[in-house]
C-alpha positions, 0 to 999 in steps of 0.5 A: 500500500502506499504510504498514506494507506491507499492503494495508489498515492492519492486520497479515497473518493466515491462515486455513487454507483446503484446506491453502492459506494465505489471507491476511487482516485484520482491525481494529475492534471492534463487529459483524462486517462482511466486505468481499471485493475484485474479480478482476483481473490485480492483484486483492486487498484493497488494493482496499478499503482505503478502507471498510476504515479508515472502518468501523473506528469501529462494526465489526470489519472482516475483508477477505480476499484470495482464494487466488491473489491479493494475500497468499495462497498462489498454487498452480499449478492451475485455479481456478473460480467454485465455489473462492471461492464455497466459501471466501468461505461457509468464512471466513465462517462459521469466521472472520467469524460468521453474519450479517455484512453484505458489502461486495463488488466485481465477480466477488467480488460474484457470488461473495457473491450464489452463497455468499448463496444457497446459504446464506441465514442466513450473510449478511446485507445485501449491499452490491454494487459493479457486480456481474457475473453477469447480462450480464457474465462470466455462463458459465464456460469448460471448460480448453482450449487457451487456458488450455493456452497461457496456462499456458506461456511465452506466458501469463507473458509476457502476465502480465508485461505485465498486471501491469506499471506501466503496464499496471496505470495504463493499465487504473486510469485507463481502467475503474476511475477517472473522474478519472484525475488520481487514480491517482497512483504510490502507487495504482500501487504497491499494484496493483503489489505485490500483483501482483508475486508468485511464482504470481501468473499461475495466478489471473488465468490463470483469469479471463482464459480464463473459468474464473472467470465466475459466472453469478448470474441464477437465484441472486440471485432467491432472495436474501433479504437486503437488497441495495444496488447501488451503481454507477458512473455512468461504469462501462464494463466492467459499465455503468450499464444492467446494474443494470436486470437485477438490479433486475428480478430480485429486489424487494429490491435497490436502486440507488444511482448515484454520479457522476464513478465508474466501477468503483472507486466505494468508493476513487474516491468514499469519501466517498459510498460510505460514506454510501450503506453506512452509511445502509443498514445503518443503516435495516436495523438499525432495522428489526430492531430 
């Protein structure tokens, strides 16, 4: 976490969202840029601190935690795909403005690919880290009994396990980092703290029943933004040879791959990533200039 006990190095605001709180931050001056963190047992925008603090300089950044996660309200209830694919367009348009650009990660990046779509003018260039939704959690899963299960004791059970310490540095230093001499007790921590809330199972509870897969395949075909793929060489969960299923699908995307990465390829590699973004967004600028 950072040093004031946010996620990212600004104040905790709220948008008003379906009568639920949802967090976010924002910092910066300049045009707007929105960066949307992935989902997991510990998800939230702590995920993006990283370019959250490097685009300070040229943009005001906005980074939102999803309803269930990180500083948002975290309200008992079956949450689906649709929930954040309508609350990512929501706080874009009643928050961010039309037309910012999105840095996005994993099942938030086929969130932004569906909200995209759906609402072509709302965006603009998309930056996709490892996105899923072709190959990867592509069909959402009706309420069963897993969900039913999960929702009990058993189900806080396994939470409390998923969100433990060691859970949480199992899971950075197998899927989400290369070198695992990096995730190092403050990275920990901040996993940690933003999983470590009251209702903070009933989000993950979703994804781990399938409630939260996206499926993207006819949606980012219709994408008329510029799309930049950036992944991970070593990304196991969404590998490297998912990228091929995108770039065959839509002409406007591009693919930059970054070595020594896997799935948290903004935080893991900054220095690179944020080249990669800047020189995109760069070269969009002067085309539409």
């Amino acid at each position: 976490m950072s040093n004031n006990g946010y996620p990212v190095e600004a104040p905790r605001q709220f948008y008003r969202w379906r009568n639920y709180r949802v967090a976010y931050y924002t910092a910066g001056a300049g045009s707007p840029i929105l960066l949307i963190h992935s989902i997991n047992a510990a998800a939230s925008s702590f995920e993006m601190r990283r370019p959250f603090s490097a685009l300070q300089g040229d943009h005001q950044v906005f980074a939102l935690d999803f309803l269930g996660f990180g500083g948002s309200d975290h309200p008992r209830r079956k949450y689906s795909a649709d929930d954040y694919i309508d609350l990512i367009s929501d706080f874009a348009r009643d928050v961010v403005g039309k037309g910012a650009p999105v840095i996005a990660s994993s099942l938030g990046a086929a969130y932004t690919i569906r909200a995209a779509a759906r609402d072509p003018d709302l965006f603009g260039p998309l930056t996709l880290i490892c996105p899923t939704g072709i190959r990867n959690l592509v069909q959402p899963q009706q309420p069963g009994w897993s969900y039913e299960v999960l929702a009990g004791p058993l189900g806080d059970l396994i939470f409390r396990t998923l969100a433990s310490r060691p859970s949480i540095a199992f899971f950075l230093r197998t899927q989400s980092y290369y070198d695992p001499s990096v995730v190092d007790d403050h990275l920990i921590e901040g996993f940690y703290r933003a999983a470590y809330q009251a209702g903070a199972k009933w989000a993950p509870i979703c994804f781990l029943t399938g409630l939260l897969n996206c499926d993207v395949r006819e949606a980012f075909a219709h994408l008329r933004q510029p799309i930049l793929l950036v992944w991970g060489r070593y990304a196991d969960l969404t590998p490297l040879r998912s990228a091929d299923a995108f770039l065959a699908r839509n002409p406007r995307a591009r693919l930059a791959v970054v070595e020594k990465a896997r799935l948290s390829v903004q935080d893991e590699r900054p220095t690179e990533f944020m080249h990669l973004v800047q020189q995109f967004l760069a070269t969009q600028h002067s085309r539409s200039a």
